[in-house]
C-alpha positions in Angstrom: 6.9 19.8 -68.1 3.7 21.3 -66.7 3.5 18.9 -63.6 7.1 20.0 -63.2 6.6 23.2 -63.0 3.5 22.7 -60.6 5.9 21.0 -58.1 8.4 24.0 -58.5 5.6 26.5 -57.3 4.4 24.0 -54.5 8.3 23.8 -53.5 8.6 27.7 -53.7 5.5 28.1 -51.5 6.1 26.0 -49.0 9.8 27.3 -48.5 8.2 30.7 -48.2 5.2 30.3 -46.1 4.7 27.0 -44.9 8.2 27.2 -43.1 7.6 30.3 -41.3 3.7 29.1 -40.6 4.9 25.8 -39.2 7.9 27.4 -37.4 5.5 29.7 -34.9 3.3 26.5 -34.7 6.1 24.7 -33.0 7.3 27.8 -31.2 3.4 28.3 -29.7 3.3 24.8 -28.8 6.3 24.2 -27.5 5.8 27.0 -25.2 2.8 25.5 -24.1 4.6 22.3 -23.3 7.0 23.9 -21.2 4.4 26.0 -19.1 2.7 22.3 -18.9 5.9 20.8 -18.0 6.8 23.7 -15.1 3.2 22.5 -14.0 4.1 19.1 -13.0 5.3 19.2 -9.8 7.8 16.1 -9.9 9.8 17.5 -12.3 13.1 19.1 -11.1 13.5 23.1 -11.9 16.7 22.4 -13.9 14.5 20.3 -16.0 12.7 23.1 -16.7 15.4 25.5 -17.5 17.0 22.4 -20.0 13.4 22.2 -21.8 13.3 25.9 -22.6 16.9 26.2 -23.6 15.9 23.3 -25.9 12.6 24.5 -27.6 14.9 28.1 -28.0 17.7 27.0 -29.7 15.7 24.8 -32.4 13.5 27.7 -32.8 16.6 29.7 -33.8 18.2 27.1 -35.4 14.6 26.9 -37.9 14.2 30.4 -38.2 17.7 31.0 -39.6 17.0 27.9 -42.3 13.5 29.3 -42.8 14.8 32.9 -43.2 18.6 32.9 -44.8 17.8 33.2 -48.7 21.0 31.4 -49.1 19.3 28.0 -47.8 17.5 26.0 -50.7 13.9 25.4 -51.0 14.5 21.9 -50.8 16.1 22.2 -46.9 13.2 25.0 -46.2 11.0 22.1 -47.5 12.7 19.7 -44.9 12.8 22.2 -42.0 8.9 22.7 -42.4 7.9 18.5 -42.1 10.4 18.5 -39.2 8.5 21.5 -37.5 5.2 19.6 -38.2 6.6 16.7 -36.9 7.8 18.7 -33.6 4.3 19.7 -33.1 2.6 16.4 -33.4 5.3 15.3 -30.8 5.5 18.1 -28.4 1.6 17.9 -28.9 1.0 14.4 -27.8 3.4 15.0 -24.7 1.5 17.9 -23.6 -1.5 16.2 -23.4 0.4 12.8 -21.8 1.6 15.0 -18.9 -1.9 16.1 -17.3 -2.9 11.9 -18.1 0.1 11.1 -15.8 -0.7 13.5 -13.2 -4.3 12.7 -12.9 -3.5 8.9 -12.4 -0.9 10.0 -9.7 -3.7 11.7 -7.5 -6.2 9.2 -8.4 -3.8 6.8 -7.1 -2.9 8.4 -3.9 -6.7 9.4 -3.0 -7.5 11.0 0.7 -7.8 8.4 2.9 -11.0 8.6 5.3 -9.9 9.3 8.6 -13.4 7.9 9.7 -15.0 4.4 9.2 -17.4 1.8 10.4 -17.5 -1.1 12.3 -20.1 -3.7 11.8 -21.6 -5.3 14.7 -23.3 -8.7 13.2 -26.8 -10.6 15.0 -26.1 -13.8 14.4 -28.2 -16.9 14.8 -28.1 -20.6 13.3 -29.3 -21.4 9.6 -32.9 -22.6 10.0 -33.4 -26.1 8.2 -36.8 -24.9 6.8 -34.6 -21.8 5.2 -37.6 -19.8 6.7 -36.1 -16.0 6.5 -36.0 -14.6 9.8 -35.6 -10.8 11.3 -34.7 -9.8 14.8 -37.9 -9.1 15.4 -38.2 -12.3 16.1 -36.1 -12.9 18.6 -37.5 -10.0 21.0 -37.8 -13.0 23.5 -34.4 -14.5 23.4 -31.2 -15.3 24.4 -28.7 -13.3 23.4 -25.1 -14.9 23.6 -22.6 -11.1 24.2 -19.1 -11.5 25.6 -17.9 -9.9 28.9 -14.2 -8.8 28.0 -13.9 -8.7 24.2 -14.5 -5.6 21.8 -17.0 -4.3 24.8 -17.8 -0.5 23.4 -18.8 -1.7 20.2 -21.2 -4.4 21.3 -22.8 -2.2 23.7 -23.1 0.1 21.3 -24.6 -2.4 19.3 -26.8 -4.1 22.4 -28.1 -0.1 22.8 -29.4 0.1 19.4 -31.2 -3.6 19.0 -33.1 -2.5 22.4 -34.4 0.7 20.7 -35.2 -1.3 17.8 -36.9 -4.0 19.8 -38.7 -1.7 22.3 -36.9 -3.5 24.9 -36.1 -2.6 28.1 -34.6 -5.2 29.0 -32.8 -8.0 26.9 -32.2 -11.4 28.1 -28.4 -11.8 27.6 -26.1 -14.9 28.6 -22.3 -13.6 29.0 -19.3 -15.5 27.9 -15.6 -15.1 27.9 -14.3 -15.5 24.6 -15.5 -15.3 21.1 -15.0 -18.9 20.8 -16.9 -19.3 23.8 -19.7 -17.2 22.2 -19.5 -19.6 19.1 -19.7 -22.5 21.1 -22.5 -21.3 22.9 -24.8 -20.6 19.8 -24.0 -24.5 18.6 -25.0 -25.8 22.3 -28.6 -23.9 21.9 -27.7 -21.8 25.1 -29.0 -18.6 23.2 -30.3 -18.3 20.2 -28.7 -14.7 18.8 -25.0 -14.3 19.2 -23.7 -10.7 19.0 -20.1 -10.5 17.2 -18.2 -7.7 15.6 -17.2 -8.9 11.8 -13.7 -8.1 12.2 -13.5 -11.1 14.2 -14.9 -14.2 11.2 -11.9 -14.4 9.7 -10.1 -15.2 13.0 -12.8 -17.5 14.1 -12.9 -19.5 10.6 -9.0 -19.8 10.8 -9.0 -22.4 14.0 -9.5 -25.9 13.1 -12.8 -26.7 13.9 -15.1 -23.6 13.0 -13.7 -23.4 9.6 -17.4 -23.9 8.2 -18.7 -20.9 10.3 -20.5 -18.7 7.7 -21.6 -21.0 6.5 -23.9 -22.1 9.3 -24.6 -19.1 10.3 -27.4 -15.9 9.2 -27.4 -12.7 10.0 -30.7 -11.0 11.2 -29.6 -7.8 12.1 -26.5 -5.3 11.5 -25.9 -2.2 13.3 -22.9 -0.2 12.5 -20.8 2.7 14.6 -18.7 5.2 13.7 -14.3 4.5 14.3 -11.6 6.3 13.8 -9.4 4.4 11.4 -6.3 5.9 11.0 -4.5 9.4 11.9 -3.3 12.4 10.5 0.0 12.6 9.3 2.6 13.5 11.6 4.4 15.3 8.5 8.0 16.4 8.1 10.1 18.1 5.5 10.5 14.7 3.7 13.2 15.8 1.5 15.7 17.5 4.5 14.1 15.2 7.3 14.8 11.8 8.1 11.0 10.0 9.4 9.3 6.7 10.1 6.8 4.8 7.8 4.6 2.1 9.1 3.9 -0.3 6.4 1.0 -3.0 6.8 -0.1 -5.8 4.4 -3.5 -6.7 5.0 -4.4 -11.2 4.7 -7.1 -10.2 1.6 -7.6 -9.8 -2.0 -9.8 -7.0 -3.6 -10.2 -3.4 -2.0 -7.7 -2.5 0.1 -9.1 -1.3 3.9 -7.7 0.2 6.6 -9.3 -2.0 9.8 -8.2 -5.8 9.5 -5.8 -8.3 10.5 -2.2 -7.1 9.5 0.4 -10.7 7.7 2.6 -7.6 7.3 4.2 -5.2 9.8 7.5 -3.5 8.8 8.6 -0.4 9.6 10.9 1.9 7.5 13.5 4.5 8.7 13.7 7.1 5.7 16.6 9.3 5.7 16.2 11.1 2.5 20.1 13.3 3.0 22.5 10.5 3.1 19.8 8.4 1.6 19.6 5.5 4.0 16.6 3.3 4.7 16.5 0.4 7.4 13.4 -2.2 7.0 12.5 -3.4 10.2 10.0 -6.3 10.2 7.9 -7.3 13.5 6.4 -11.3 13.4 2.4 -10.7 13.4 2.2 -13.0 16.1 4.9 -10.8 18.6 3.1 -10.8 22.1 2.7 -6.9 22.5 1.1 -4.6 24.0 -2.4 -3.7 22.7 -2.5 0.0 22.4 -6.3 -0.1 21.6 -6.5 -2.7 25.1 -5.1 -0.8 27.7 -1.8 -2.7 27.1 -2.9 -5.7 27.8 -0.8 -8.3 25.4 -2.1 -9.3 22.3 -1.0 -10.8 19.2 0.5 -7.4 17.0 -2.0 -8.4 13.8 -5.1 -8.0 15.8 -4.3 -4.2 16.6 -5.7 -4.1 12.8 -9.1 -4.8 13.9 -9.3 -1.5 15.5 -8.1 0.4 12.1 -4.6 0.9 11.4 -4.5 3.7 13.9 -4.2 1.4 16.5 -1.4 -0.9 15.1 0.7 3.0 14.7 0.0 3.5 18.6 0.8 -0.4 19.3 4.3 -0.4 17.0 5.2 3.3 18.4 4.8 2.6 21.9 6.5 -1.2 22.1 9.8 0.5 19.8 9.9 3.9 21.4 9.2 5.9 18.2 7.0 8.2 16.2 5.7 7.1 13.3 5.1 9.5 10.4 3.4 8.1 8.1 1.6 4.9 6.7 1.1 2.8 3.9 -1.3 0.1 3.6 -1.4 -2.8 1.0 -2.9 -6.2 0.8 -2.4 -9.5 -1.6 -4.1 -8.1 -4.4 -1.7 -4.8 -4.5 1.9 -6.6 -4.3 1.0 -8.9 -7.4 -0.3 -5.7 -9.6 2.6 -3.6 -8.5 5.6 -5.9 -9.3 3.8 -7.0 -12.3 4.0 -3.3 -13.2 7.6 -2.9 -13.0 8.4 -6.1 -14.8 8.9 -8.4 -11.9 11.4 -8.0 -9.0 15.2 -9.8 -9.1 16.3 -11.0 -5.6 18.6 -13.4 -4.0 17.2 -16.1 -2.4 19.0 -17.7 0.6 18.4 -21.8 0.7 16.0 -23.4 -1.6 11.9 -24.1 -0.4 9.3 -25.2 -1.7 5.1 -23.4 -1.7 3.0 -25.5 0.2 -0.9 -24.9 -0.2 -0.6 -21.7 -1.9 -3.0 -21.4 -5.2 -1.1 -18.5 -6.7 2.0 -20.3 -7.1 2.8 -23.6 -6.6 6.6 -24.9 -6.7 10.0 -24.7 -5.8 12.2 -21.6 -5.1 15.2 -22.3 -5.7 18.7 -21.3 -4.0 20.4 -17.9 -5.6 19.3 -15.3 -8.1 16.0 -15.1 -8.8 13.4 -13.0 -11.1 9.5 -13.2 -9.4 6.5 -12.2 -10.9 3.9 -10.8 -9.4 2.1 -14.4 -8.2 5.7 -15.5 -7.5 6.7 -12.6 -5.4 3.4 -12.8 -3.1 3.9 -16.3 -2.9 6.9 -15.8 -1.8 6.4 -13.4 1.0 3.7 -15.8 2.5 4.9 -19.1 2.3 5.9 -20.0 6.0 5.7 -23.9 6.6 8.3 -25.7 4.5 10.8 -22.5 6.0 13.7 -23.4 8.0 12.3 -21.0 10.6 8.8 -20.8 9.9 7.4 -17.1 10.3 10.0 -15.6 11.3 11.5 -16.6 7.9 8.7 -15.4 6.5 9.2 -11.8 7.4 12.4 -11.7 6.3 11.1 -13.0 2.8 9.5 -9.8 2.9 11.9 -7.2 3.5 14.1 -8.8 0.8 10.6 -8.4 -1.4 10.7 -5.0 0.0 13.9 -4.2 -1.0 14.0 -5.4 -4.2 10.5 -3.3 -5.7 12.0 -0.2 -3.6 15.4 -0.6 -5.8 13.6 -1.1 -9.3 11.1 1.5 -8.7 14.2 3.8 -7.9 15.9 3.1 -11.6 16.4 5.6 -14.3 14.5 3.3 -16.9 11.2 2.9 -14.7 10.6 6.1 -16.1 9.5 4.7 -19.2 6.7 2.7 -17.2 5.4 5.2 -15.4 1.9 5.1 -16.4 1.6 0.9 -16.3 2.8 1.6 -12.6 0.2 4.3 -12.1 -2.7 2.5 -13.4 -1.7 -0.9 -11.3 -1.4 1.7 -8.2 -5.0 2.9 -8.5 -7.0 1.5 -5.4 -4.2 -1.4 -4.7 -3.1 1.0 -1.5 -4.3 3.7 0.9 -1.7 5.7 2.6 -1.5 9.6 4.6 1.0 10.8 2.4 -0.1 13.6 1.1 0.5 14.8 -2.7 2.7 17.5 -1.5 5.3 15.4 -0.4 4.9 12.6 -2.9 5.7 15.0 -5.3 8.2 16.2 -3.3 10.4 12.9 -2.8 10.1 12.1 -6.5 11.2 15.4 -7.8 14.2 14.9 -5.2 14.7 11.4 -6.6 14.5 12.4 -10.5 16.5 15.7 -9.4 20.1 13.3 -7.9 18.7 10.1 -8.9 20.8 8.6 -6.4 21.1 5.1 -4.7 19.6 4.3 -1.7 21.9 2.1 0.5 19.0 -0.5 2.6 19.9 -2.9 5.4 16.5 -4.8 6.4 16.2 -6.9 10.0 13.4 -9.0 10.4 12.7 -9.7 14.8 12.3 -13.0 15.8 12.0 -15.2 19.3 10.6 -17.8 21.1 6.9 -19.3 20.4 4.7 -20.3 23.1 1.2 -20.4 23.7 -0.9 -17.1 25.5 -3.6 -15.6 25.9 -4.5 -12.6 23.7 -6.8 -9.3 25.0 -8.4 -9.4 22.0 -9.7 -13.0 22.3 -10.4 -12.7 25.9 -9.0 -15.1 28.5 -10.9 -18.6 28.1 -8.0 -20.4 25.7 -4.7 -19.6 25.2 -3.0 -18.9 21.2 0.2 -19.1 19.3 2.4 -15.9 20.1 6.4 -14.9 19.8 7.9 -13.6 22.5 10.0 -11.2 20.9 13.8 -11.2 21.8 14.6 -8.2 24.0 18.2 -8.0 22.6 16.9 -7.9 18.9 14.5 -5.6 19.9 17.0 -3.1 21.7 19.4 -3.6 18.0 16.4 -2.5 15.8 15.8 0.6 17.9 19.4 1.7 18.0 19.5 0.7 13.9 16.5 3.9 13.5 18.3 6.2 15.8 21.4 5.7 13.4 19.5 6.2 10.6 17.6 9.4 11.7 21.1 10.8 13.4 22.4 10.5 9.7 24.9 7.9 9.8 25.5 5.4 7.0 24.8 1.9 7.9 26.1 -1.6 6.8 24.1 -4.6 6.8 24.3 -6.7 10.0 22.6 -9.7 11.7 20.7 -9.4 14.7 21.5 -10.4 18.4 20.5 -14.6 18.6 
């Protein structure tokens, strides 16, 4: 009878003060959770306004249970836990929000308008392994080319003679950097002078494969280049405008000089909500824009930063390019892991040749890809029908597919698994403002985007490229000057607002 009467008084004070205590708990933290909310600059207004009406009216709701005498102590009992249990959650979310935000801006850090480019002395591997310095080479040979990257190697010539004491330094010009290569195997000097950006070109031809590796470097100087530009920014919610997106041909830390296996272009108009995908071959035969238009294979623009592959893809299509982002293998496997894989439709059946990520057979129709499957996918070429040009068409549909599951209602839900894969798997000039600014137009109408994609094609042949000099010739694609005329009428429709339906290109 006593422990009954114990639970009566616990009932009794708890309908009379814990309700009331508990109910301004959940009005001061809700409150708090809205202000926190408003903070979050992706968030619609009306979102806003539906919050507070929501934390109001189950205030006023509470406070007439916790305050009518008519309501039992038994539901002023119940009225308190679910308070309580308000708080924990409107808690938790307040401090989820300012997690979210922070991974946001982590992932879309400034991007360095400046870098460096590293100008290599390299000489053979000594048998003996004896380590060696430029020092002493003071009296040799030094193997320089006479129409490849020439400001950054006489930058680079400038700084060994200071360091040397030289006045002079014996030097042996070549055309090429193959030539150059060839040159330090035949003993005709003994220190070759090379720019790093080029290796990974070098060690892709058959035949110096094994380069690093019978190589050593004795001395490294490294100058200051610009990289990439400042955003030509619009009002990307009322404007249409032009991003440049590259994929880099590495793994690991994304950078922003290199050779580009992706060049794609999209046309963004955010009012009728139409997007074109425009994919150049990296081999097209263009311009050079960092060469004094001479042609040159489009990926080696990259070399130069990915300022010069915006001035190279602006001036061949007659455009202005507003933007850029910048991703390499590493970032397409995290990010479509982080949305739960990608669905597309795949057009004849192929099979991966050589590829260690994924090996096997893609097979005609509806597909789901993984991350490993989808970057598989965008760079298996060989066993295509029509090789690369294939290939870039492989990745608009790739494209397409991540831009119309990142645009769903539930990828709210993995918002932060996308955020964390995001950090460091991209660099772009967008800045925060306008990030914010498309997603809070996005969450505001959550519309559908209607996307054609057109992937250029041509003829191959073999040419010589500016950025190689003029001792060999390589494999290019002569773009098709009908295709090319389509894909620049397609981003005039899309920026004069018109809605477009998909179409093939010219043959």
């Amino acid at each position: 009878m006593t422990k009954k009467k114990e639970n009566s008084k616990t009932t009794k004070f708890i309908a009379k003060y814990g309700s009331k205590i508990s109910l301004l708990l959940f009005i001061a933290i809700g409150l708090y959770f809205y202000f926190v909310f408003r903070s979050f600059p992706m968030f619609p207004n009306v979102w806003g306004l539906w919050l507070l009406g929501g934390i109001l009216s189950v205030a006023f709701i509470m406070g007439l249970i916790c305050f009518l005498p008519k309501v039992s102590d038994i539901g002023k009992v119940l009225a308190s836990v679910l308070n309580v249990l308000l708080c924990i959650v409107l808690a938790i979310a307040s401090w989820y929000l300012p997690h979210i935000r922070s991974n946001i801006e982590k992932a879309f850090a400034e991007v360095p308008l400046e870098g460096e480019a590293e100008i290599n002395f390299y000489v053979l591997k000594d048998e003996n392994q004896t380590e060696k310095s430029l020092a002493d080479y003071k009296d040799a040979t030094f193997i320089i080319q006479d129409s490849v990257d020439l400001v950054n190697q006489d930058y680079a010539m400038l700084v060994c003679k200071r360091e040397l004491l030289a006045d002079e330094i014996q030097t042996t010009a070549v055309e090429s950097i193959f030539d150059a290569v060839d040159a330090l195997y035949a003993g005709e000097g003994e220190v070759m002078v090379l720019n790093t950006s080029y290796i990974p070109m070098i060690e892709d031809i058959t035949g110096y494969e094994d380069f690093s590796e019978k190589v050593d470097i004795v001395y490294t100087v490294y100058k200051k280049l610009q990289l990439s530009a400042e955003a030509d920014s619009v009002d990307v919610v009322n404007k249409p405008f032009n991003v440049m997106i590259v994929g880099n041909d590495a793994y690991g830390e994304v950078y922003t000089a290199g050779r580009t296996d992706v060049n794609m272009i999209a046309s963004v108009n955010p009012q009728t909500k139409q997007v074109s995908f425009i994919t150049v071959p990296r081999d097209a035969h263009v311009p050079n824009a960092c060469l004094y238009d001479n042609l040159d294979k489009l990926t080696h623009a990259g070399i130069y930063g990915i300022k010069c592959t915006e001035e190279t893809l602006e001036n061949y299509l007659g455009i202005d390019i507003n933007y850029y982002v910048v991703i390499n293998f590493s970032s397409l496997i995290k990010i479509v892991d982080a949305i739960g894989g990608i669905d597309i439709y795949n057009p004849y059946e192929f099979k991966t040749t050589n590829l260690k990520i994924y090996s096997g057979t893609f097979p005609k129709g509806d597909l789901h890809l993984t991350g490993n499957m989808a970057l598989a996918y965008v760079r298996e070429r060989y066993s295509l029908p029509n090789g690369d040009f294939d290939r870039g068409a492989h990745q608009a549909i790739v494209i397409k597919a991540m831009l119309n599951k990142m645009t769903e209602p539930a990828i709210i839900t993995k918002v932060d698994k996308i955020l964390e894969s995001l950090n460091g798997t991209f660099k772009t000039n967008i800045s925060m403002e306008e990030i914010y600014a498309l997603a809070q137009m996005q969450l505001n109408d959550m519309a559908l985007w209607n996307i054609v994609t057109y992937s250029l094609s041509g003829s191959t042949g073999m040419d010589y490229c500016a950025a190689m000099g003029t001792s060999r010739t390589y494999s290019v694609v002569y773009l098709k000057n009908s295709q090319v005329k389509f894909v620049k009428d397609v981003i005039k429709q899309v920026h004069n607002g018109e809605i477009l339906t998909q179409g093939t290109l010219p043959k």
